[in-house]
C-alpha atoms as a printed R data frame, in Angstrom:
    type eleno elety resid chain resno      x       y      z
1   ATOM     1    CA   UNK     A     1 53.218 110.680 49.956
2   ATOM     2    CA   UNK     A     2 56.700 110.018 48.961
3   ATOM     3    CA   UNK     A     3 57.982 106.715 51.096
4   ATOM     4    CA   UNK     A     4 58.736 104.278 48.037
5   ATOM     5    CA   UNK     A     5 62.801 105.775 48.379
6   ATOM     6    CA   UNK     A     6 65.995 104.711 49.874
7   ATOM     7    CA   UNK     A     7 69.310 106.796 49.941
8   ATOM     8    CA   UNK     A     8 67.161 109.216 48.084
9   ATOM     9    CA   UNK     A     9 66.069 107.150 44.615
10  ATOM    10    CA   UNK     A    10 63.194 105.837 44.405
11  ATOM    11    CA   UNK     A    11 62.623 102.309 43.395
12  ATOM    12    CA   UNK     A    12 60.007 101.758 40.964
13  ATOM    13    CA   UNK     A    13 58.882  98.236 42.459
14  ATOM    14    CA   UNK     A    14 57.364  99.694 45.065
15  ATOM    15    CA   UNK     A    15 56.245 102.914 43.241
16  ATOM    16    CA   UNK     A    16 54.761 100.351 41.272
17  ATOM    17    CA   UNK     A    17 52.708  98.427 44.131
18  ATOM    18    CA   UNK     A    18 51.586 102.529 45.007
19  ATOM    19    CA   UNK     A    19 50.027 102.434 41.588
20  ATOM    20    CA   UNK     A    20 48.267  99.100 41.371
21  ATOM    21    CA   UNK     A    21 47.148  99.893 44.848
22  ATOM    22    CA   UNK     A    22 44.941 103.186 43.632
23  ATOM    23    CA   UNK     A    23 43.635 101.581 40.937
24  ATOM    24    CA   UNK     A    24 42.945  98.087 42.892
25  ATOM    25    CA   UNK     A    25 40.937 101.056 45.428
26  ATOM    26    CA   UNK     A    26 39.442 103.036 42.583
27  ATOM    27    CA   UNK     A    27 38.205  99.708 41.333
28  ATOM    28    CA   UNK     A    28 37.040  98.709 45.253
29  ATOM    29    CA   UNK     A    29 35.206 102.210 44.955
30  ATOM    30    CA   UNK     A    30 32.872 101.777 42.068
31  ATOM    31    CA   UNK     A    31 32.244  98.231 42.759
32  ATOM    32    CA   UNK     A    32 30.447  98.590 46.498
33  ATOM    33    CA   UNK     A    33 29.308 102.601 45.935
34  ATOM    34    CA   UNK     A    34 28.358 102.202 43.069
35  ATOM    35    CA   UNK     A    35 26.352  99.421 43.720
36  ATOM    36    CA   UNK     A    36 27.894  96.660 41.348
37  ATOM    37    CA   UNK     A    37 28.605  94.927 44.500
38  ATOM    38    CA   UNK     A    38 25.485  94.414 46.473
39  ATOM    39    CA   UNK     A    39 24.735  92.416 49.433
40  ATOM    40    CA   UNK     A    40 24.107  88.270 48.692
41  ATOM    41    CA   UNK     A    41 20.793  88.342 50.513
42  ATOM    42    CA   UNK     A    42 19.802  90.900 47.619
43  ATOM    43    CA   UNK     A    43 21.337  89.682 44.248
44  ATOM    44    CA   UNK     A    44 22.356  85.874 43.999
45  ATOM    45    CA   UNK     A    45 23.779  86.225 40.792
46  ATOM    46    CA   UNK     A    46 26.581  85.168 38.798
47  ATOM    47    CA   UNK     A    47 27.514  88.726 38.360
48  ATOM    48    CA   UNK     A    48 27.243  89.421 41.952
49  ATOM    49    CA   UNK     A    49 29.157  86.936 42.466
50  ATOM    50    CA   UNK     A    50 32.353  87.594 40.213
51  ATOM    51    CA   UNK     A    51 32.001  91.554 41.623
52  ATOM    52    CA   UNK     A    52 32.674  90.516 44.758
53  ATOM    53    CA   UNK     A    53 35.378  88.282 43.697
54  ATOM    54    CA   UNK     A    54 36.963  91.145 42.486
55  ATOM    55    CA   UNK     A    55 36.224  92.903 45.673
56  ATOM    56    CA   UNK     A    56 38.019  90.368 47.565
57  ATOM    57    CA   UNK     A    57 41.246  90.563 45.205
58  ATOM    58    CA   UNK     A    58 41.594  94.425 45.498
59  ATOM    59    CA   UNK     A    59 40.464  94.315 49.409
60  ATOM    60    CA   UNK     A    60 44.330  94.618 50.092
61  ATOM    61    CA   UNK     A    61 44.992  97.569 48.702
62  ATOM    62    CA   UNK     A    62 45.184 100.062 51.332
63  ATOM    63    CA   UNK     A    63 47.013  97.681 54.051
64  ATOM    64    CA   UNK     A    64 49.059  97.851 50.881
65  ATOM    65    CA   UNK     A    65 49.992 101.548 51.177
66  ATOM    66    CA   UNK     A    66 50.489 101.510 54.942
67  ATOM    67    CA   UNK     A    67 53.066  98.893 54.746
68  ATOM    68    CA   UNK     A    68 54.475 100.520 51.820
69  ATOM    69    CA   UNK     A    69 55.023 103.556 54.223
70  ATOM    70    CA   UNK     A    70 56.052 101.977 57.229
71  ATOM    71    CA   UNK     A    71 58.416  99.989 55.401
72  ATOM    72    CA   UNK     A    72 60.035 102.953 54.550
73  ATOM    73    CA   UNK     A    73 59.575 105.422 57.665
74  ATOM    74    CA   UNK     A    74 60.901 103.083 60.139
75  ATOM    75    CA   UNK     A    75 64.499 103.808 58.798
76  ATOM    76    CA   UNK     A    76 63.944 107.113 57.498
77  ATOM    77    CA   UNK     A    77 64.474 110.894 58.921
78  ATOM    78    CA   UNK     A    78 61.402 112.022 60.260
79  ATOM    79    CA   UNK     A    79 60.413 115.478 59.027
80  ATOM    80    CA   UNK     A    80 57.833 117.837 60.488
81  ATOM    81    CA   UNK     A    81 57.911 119.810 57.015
82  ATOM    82    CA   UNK     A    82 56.035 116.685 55.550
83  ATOM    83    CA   UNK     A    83 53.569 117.232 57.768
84  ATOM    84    CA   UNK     A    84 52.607 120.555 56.645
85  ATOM    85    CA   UNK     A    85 52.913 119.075 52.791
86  ATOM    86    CA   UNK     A    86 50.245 116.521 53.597
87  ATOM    87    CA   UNK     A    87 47.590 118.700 55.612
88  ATOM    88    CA   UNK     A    88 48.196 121.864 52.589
89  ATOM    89    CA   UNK     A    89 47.536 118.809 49.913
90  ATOM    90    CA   UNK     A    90 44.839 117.545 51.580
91  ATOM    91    CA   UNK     A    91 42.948 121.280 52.111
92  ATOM    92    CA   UNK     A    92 43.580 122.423 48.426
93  ATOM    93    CA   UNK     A    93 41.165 119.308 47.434
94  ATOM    94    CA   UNK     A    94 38.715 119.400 50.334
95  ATOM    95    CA   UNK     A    95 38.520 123.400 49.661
96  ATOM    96    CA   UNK     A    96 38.846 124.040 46.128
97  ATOM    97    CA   UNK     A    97 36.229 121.012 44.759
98  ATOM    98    CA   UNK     A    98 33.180 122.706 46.477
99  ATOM    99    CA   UNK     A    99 34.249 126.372 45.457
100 ATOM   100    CA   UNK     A   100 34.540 124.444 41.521
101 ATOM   101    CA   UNK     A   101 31.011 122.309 42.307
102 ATOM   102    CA   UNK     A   102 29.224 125.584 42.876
103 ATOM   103    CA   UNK     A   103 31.152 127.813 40.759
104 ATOM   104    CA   UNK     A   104 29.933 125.361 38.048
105 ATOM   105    CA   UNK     A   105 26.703 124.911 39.098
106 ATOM   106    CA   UNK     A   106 27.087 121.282 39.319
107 ATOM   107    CA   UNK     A   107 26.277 121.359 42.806
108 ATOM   108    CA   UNK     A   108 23.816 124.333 44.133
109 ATOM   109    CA   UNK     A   109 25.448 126.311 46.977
110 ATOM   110    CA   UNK     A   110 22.413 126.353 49.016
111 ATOM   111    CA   UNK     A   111 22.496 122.264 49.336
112 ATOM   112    CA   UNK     A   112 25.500 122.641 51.658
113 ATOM   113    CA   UNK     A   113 24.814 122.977 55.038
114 ATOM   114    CA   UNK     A   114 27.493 123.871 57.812
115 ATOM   115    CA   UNK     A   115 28.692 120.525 58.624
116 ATOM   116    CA   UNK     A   116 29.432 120.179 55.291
117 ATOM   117    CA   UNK     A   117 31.596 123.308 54.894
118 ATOM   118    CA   UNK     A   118 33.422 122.307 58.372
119 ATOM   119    CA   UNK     A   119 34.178 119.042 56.724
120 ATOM   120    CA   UNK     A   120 35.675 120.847 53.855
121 ATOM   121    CA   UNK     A   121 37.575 123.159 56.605
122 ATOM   122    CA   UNK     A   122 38.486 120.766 58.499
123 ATOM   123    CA   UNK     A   123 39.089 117.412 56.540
124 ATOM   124    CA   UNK     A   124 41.407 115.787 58.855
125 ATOM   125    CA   UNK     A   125 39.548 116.572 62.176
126 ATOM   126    CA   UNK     A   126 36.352 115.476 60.581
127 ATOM   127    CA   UNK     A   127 37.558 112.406 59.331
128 ATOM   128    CA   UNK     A   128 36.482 114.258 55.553
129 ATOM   129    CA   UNK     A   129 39.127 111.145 54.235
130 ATOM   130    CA   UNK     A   130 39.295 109.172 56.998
131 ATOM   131    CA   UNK     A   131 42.702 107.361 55.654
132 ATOM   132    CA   UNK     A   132 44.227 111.409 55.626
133 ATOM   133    CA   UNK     A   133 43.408 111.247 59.082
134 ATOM   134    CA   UNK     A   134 44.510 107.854 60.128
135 ATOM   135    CA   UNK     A   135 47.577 108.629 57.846
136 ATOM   136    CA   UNK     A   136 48.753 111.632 59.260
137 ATOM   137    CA   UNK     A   137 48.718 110.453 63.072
138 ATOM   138    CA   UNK     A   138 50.547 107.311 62.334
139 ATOM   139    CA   UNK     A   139 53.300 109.882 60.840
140 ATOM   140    CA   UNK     A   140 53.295 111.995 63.700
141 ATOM   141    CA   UNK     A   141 53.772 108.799 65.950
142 ATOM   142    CA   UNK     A   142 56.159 107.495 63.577
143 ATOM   143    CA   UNK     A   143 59.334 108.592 65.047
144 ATOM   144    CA   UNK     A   144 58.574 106.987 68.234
145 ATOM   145    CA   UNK     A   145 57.101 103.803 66.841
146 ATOM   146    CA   UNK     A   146 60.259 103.309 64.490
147 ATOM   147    CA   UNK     A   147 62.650 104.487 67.385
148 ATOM   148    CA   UNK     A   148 61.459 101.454 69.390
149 ATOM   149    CA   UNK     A   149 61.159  98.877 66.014
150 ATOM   150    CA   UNK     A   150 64.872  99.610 65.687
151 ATOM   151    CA   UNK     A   151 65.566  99.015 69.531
152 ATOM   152    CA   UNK     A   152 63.506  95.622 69.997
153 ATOM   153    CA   UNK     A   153 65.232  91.791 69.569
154 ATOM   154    CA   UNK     A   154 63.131  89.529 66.951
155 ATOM   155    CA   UNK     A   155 61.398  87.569 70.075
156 ATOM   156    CA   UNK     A   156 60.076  91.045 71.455
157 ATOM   157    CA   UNK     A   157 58.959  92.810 68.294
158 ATOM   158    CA   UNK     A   158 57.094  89.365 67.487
159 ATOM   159    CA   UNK     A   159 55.370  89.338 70.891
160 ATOM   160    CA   UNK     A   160 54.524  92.938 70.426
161 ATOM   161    CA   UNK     A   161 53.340  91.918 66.928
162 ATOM   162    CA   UNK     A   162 51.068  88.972 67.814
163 ATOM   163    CA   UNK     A   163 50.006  90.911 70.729
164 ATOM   164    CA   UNK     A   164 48.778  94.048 68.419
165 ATOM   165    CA   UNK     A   165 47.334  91.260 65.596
166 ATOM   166    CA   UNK     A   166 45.218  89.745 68.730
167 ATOM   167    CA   UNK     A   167 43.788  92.718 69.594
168 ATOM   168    CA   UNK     A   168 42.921  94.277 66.341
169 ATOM   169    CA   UNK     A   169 42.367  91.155 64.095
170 ATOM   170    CA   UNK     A   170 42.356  88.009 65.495
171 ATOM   171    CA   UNK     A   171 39.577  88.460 67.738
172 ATOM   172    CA   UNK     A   172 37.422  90.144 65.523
173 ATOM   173    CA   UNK     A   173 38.484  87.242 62.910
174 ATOM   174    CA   UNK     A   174 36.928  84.733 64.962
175 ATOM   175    CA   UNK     A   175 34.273  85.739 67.407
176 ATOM   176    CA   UNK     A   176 31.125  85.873 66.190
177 ATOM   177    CA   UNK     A   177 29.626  88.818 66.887
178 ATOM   178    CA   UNK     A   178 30.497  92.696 66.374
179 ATOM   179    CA   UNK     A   179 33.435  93.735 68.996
180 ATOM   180    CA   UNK     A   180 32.787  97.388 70.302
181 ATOM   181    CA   UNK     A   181 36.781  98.177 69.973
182 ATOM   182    CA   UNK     A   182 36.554  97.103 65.830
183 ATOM   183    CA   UNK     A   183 36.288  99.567 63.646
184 ATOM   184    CA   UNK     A   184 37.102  97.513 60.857
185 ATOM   185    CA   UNK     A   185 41.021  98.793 60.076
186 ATOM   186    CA   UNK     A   186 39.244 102.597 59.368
187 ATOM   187    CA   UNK     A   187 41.332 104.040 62.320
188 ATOM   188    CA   UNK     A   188 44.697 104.661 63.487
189 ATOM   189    CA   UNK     A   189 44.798 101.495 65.669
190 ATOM   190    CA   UNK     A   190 45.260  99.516 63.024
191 ATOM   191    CA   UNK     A   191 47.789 101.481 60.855
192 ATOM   192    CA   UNK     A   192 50.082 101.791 63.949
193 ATOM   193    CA   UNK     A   193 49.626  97.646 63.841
194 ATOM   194    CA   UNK     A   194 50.880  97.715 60.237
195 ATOM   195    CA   UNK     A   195 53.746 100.049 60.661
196 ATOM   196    CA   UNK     A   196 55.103  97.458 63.206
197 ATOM   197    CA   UNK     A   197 54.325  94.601 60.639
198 ATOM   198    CA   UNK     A   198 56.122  96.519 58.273
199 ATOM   199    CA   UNK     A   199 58.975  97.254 60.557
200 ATOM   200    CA   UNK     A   200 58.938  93.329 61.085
201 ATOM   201    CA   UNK     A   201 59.424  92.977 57.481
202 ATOM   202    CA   UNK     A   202 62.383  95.566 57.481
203 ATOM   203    CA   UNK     A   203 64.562  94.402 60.253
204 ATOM   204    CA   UNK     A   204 63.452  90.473 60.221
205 ATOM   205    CA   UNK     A   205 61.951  89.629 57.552
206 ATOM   206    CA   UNK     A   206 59.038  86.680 56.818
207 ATOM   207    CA   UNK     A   207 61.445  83.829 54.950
208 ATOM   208    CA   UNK     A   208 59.153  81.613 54.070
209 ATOM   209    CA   UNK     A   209 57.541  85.078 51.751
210 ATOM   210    CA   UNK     A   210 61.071  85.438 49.887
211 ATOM   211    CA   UNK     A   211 59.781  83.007 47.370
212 ATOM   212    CA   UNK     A   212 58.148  85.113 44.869
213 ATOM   213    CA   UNK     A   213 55.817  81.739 44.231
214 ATOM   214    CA   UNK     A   214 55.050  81.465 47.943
215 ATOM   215    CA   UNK     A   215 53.921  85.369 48.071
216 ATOM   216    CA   UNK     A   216 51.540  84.736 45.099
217 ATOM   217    CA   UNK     A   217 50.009  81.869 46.407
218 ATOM   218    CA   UNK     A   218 48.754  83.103 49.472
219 ATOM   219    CA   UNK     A   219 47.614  86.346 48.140
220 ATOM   220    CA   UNK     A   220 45.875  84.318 45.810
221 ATOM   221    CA   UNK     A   221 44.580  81.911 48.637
222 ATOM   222    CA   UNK     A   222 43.792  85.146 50.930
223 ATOM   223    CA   UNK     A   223 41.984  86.583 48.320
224 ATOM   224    CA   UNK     A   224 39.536  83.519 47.809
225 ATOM   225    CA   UNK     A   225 39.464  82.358 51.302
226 ATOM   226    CA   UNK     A   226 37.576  86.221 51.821
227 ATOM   227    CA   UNK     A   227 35.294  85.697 48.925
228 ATOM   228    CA   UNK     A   228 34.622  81.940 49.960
229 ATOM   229    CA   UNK     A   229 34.272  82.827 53.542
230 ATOM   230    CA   UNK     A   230 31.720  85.192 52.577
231 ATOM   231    CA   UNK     A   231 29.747  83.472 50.205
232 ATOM   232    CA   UNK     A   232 29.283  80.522 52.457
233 ATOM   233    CA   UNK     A   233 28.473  82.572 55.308
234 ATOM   234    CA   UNK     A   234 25.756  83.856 53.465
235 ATOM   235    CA   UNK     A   235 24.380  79.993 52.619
236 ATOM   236    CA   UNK     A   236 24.522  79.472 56.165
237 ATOM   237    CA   UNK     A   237 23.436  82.101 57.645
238 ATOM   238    CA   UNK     A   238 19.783  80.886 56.709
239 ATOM   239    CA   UNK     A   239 19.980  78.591 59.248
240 ATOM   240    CA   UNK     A   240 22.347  79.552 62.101
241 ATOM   241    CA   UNK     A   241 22.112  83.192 62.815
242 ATOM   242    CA   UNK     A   242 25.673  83.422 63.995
243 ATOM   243    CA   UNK     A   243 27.014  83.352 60.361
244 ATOM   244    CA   UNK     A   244 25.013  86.303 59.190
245 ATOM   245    CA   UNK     A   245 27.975  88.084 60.553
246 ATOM   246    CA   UNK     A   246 30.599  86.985 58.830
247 ATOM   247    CA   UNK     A   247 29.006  87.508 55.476
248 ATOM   248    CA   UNK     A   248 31.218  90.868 55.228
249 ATOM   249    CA   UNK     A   249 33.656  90.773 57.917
250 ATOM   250    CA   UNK     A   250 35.958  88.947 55.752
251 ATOM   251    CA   UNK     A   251 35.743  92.035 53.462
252 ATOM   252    CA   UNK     A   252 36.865  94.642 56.317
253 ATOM   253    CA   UNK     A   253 40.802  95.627 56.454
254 ATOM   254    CA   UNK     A   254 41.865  93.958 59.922
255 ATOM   255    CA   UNK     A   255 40.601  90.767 59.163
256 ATOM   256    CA   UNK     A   256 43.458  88.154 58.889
257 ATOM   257    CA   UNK     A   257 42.801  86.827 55.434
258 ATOM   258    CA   UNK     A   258 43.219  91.059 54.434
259 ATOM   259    CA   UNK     A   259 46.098  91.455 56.141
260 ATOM   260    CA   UNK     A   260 47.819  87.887 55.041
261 ATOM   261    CA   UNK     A   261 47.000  89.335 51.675
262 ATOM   262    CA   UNK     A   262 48.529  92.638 51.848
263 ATOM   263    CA   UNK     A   263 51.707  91.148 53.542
264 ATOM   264    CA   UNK     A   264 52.028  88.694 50.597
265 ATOM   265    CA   UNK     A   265 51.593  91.185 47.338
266 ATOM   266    CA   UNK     A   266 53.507  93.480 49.633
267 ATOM   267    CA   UNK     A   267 56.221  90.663 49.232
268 ATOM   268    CA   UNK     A   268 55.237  89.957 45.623
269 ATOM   269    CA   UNK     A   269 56.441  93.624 44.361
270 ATOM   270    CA   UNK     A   270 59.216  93.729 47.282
271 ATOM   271    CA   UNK     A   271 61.191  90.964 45.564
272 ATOM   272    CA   UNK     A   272 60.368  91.820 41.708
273 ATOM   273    CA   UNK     A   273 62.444  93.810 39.813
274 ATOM   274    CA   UNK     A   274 61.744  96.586 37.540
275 ATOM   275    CA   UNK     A   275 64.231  97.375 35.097
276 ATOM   276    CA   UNK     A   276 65.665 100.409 34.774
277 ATOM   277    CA   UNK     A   277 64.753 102.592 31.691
278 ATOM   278    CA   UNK     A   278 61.877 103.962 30.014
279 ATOM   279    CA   UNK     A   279 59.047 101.949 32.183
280 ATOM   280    CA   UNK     A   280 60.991 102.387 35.484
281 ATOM   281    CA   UNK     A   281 60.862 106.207 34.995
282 ATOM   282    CA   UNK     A   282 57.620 106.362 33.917
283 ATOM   283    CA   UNK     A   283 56.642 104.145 36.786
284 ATOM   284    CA   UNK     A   284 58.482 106.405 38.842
285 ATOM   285    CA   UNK     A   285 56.915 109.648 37.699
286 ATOM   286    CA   UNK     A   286 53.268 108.418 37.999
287 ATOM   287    CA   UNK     A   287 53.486 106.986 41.699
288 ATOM   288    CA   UNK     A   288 53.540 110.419 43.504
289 ATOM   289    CA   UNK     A   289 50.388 111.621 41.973
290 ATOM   290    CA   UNK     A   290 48.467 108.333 43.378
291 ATOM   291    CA   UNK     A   291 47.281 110.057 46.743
292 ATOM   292    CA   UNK     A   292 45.966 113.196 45.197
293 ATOM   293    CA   UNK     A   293 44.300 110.621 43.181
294 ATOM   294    CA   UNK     A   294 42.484 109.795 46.184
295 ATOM   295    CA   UNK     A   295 41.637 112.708 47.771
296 ATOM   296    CA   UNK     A   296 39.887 114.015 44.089
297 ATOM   297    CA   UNK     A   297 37.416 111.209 43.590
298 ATOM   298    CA   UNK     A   298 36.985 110.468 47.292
299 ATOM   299    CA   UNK     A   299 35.423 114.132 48.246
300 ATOM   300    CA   UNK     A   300 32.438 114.055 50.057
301 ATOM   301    CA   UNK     A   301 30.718 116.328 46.952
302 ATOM   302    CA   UNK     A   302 32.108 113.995 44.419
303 ATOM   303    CA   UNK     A   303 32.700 110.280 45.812
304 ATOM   304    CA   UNK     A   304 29.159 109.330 44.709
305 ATOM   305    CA   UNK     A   305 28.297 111.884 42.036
306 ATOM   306    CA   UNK     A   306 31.714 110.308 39.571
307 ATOM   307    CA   UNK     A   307 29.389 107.118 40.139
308 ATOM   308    CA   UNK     A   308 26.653 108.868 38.578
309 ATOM   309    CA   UNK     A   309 28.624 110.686 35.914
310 ATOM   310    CA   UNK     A   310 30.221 107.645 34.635
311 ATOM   311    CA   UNK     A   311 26.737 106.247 34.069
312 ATOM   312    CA   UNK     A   312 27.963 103.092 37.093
313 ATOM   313    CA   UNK     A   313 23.979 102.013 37.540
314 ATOM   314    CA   UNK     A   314 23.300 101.569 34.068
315 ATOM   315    CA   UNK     A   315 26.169  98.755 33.676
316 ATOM   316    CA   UNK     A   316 25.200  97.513 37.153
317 ATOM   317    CA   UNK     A   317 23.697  94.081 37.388
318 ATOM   318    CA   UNK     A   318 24.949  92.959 34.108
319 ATOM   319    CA   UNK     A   319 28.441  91.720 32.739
320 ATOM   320    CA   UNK     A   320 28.629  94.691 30.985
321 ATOM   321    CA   UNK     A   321 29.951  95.704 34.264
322 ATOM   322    CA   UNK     A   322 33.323  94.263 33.631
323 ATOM   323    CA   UNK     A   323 34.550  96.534 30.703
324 ATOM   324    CA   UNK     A   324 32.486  99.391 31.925
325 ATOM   325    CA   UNK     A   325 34.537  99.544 35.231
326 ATOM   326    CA   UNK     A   326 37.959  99.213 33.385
327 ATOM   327    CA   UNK     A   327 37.428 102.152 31.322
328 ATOM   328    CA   UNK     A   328 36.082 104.302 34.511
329 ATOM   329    CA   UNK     A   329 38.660 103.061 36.644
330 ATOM   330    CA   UNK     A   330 41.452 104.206 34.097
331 ATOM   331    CA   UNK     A   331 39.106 107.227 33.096
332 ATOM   332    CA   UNK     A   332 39.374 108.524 37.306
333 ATOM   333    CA   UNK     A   333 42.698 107.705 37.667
334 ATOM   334    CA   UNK     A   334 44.069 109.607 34.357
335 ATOM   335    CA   UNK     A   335 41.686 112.312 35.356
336 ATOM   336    CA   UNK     A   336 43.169 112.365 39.192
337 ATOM   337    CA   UNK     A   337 46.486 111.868 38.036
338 ATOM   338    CA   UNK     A   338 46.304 115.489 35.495
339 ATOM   339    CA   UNK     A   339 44.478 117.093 38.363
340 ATOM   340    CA   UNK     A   340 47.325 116.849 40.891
341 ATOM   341    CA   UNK     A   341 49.936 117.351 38.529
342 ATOM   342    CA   UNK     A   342 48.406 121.116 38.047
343 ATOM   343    CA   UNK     A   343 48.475 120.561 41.889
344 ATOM   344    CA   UNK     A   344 52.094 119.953 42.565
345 ATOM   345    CA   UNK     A   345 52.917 122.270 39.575
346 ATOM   346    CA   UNK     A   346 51.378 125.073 41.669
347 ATOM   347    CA   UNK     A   347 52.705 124.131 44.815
348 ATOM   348    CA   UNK     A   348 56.313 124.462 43.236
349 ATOM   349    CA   UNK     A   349 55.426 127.697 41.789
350 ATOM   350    CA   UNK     A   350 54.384 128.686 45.803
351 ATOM   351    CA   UNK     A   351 57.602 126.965 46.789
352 ATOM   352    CA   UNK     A   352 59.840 129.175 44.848
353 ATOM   353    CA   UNK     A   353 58.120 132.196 45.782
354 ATOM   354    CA   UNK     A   354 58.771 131.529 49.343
355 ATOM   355    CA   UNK     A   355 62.389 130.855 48.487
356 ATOM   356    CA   UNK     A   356 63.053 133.920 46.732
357 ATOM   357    CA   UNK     A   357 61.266 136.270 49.561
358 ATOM   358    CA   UNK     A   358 62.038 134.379 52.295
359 ATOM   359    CA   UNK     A   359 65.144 131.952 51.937
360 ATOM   360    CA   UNK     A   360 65.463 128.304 52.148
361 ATOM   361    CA   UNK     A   361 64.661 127.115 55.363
362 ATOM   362    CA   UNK     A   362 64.259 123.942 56.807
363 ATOM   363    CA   UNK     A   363 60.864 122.897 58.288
């Protein structure tokens, strides 16, 4: 998804948020499916504990990338071609891992049952990665949303704002008890509320964030206000019901601590500066691959089955955890990264071809 570019360069600070933001999910990833991460009524640990400290600093990561994008979109020239780009990168992964599990044998043909080849058909209608999904209807509404961003005053787009944040995360934040309309930021509700929080950023800004010390500290406060929230929750809960509930809603993506979060590493990378040079191109070249990243180690055949690969059980439970994750987390994103380069390599090959047979046209 290429958003991190104005007047058609790309600047590497935000290419660089793209890229701590995959591994901060990759990390996310084998921490709670892998088990590292378990609940605090089962494992009252010291380890438990630090994994979900963790947990609660990487949380932000994909609130991350949807600000990233609507930062970007809401001033940008919508294009129906990109459309197409996204749904034919998200098919070659949901088609071509199965036909590769069974081709080499890792995964017997007969274990997959229809649903399972309709989710590989149909990814996006199936909710295969349910951020593709969410993703590519907040694009296609993304012309309109950014088309009224730009036409609001400040005092309307905040009351549009505060109205959105009240219905998708301030309620849930407070009230005790699981809202029917919550489903936890996993849905395009809530990425349509972050587009206009990005737009907010764009057009007004939050000046109190400018301060690069300000952003840190209250991504840093976010960040343990969600794991402190949680863990005392969880002592209390013992005695008053009510506050077995908020034992992991501070860990869901529309909660207010998440979203403060997001909005202030957001600002943390928005106002740093990466030099140009060797770093800033590298930085540069890397960020593009981050989504096919994604949609590798997040197929249905394989989003559990890297867990078991990487031997994630055996370091589970124990600090051992720590260095084990670092060197899967850099192992899966190295391996996604060289996966979608062949990936984009081929899709320029297909590219030309249609440009020699059929001419250069616009989509």
């Amino acid at each position: 998804m290429r958003t991190g570019s104005m007047n058609g360069k790309r600047q590497a600070n935000f290419e660089l948020l793209r890229i701590v933001a995959m591994f901060m999910i990759i990390t996310l990833h084998y921490l709670v499916k892998g088990s590292v991460a378990v609940p605090f009524a089962e494992s009252d640990s010291g380890v438990n504990y630090f994994a979900w400290l963790i947990e609660a600093f990487c949380i932000v990561a994909v609130n991350c990338y949807v600000l990233i994008s609507g930062y970007f979109m809401v001033e940008s020239v919508w294009k129906p071609g990109r459309v197409v780009s996204l749904l034919c990168q998200v098919l070659f992964y949901a088609l071509l891992i199965p036909c590769v599990m069974i081709g080499t044998g890792m995964t017997p043909g007969r274990n997959l049952g229809i649903y399972d080849w309709i989710a590989c058909v149909l990814p996006i209608e199936t909710e295969h990665y349910w951020f593709a999904t969410s993703y590519l209807l907040l694009y296609l509404f993304a012309p309109f949303l950014a088309a009224g961003i730009r036409q609001l005053e400040k005092r309307q787009l905040r009351i549009v704002l505060g109205l959105l944040l009240c219905f998708f995360s301030l309620g849930k934040t407070i009230v005790p008890v699981k809202l029917v309309t919550d489903q936890y930021g996993y849905s395009f509700g809530w990425f349509l509320c972050l587009f206009v929080m990005a737009g907010y950023i764009r057009k007004y800004g939050i000046a109190w964030l400018e301060k690069k010390f300000h952003a840190v500290l209250v991504y840093v406060s976010a960040s343990l206000l969600i794991w402190g929230t949680s863990l005392l929750s969880h002592r209390l809960a013992g005695r008053i019901d009510a506050f077995s509930y908020y034992e992991n809603m501070p860990y869901t993506y529309n909660h207010l601590f998440c979203l403060a979060g997001a909005v202030a590493l957001f600002y943390v990378f928005k106002n740093s500066q990466v030099k140009e040079g060797r770093a800033a191109d590298i930085i540069c070249m890397l960020a593009p691959y981050t989504f096919g990243i994604y949609l590798l180690h997040e197929h249905v055949l394989v989003r559990y089955e890297w867990m078991r690969w990487l031997g994630v059980e055996q370091a589970a439970g124990t600090w051992r955890f720590v260095p084990h994750m670092i060197g899967c987390v850099l192992l899966v994103y190295a391996a996604g990264t060289a996966v979608d380069m062949v990936r984009a390599r081929l899709f320029g090959l297909a590219a030309s071809w249609r440009k020699r047979h059929y001419g250069r046209k616009e989509i």
